[in-house]
N, C-alpha and C positions, 0 to 999 in steps of 0.2 A: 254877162258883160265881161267879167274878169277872164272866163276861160281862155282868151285869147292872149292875157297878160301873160309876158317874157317874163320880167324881172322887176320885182321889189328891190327899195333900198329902205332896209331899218336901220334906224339913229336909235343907239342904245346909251348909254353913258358913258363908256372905254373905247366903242369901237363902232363902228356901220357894217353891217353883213349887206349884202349883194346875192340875191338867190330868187328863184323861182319858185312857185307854189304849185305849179301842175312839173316840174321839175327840169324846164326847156334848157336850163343851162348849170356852168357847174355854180353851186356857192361861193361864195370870197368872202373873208374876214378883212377888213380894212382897217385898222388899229388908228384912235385919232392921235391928231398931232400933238406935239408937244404941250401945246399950250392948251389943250382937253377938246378941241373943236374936229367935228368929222373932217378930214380930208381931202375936203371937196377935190382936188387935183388927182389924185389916186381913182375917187369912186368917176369921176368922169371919163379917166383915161380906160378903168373898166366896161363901162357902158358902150364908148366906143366901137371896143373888144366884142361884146354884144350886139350892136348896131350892124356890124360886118355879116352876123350871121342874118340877123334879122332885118331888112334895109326896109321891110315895108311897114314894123310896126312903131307906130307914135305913141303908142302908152304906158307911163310906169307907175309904179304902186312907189308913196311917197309914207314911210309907216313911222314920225314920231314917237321918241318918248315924252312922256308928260311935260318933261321940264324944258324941253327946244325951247331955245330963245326963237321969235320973230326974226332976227337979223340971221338966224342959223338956217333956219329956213327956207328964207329967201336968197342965199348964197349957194346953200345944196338945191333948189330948186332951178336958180341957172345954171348949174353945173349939170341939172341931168337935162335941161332943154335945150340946150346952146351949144353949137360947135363953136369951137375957135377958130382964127385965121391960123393958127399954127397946129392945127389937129391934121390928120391926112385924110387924103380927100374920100369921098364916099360917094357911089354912084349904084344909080339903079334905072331901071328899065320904065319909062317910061310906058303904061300898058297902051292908050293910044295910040302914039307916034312909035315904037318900038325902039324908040332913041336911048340913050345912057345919059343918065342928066344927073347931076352933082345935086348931093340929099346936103338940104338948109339946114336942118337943125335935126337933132339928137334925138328926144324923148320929148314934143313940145306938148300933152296932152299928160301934166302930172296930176295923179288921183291920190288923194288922202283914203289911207289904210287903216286900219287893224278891221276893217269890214272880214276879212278873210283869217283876222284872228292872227295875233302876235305867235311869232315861233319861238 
C-alpha cells in the first residue's frame, strides 16, 4: 500500500521534514515558526509543489512526534488536504472524458506514520 506513497510529512520538535520514502521527490526541512508550531503555510505551499508533479496521487504519510498537540494535528492535517482559494489552480486529465478538470483538493487521503519507521 505505501509503495505508491510520494511524500511524508514528519513533525519533529524544531522543524517538519517533507520527503519521500521510495525517494519520489527532493526532501525539504521546514523550520517551525516562531512561536514552536510546524508551518502549516510553508509545508502546504510545498506539497503544492509536489501535487504539480504528481496530480493523480491522494495519499500522504502524516508521521507525529509523541508530543503533537490534537489541535497541531488537525491544522497540518488541513493544510496537507485542502487547497485554498488563493493557491493556483491545478488540473488534470480526466481519464474518461479526456477533459482538464481543476484537482479539489491537495492530499485528501492522510495516513498516520511511523508504519515505515521514523527517519
Amino acid at each position: 500500500e505505501f509503495k505508491d506513497v510520494v511524500a511524508s510529512v514528519s513533525l519533529r520538535e524544531n522543524e517538519s521534514e517533507i520527503w519521500s520514502p521510495f525517494e519520489k521527490i527532493r526532501n525539504r526541512t521546514i523550520p517551525n515558526t516562531s512561536e514552536g508550531m510546524p508551518d502549516t503555510r510553508l509545508i502546504h505551499d510545498a506539497l503544492i509543489e509536489i501535487k504539480r508533479d504528481f496530480l493523480n496521487e491522494e495519499k500522504v504519510v502524516l508521521v507525529p512526534s509523541a508530543g503533537t498537540s490534537y489541535d497541531i494535528l488537525i491544522a497540518v492535517m488541513d493544510s496537507l488536504r485542502n487547497l485554498e482559494p488563493t493557491d493556483p489552480p491545478l488540473f488534470r486529465k480526466n481519464r474518461e472524458t479526456g477533459n482538464e478538470e481543476p484537482v479539489r483538493q491537495l492530499f485528501p487521503e492522510v495516513v498516520f506514520g511511523n508504519l515505515l519507521g521514523e527517519k
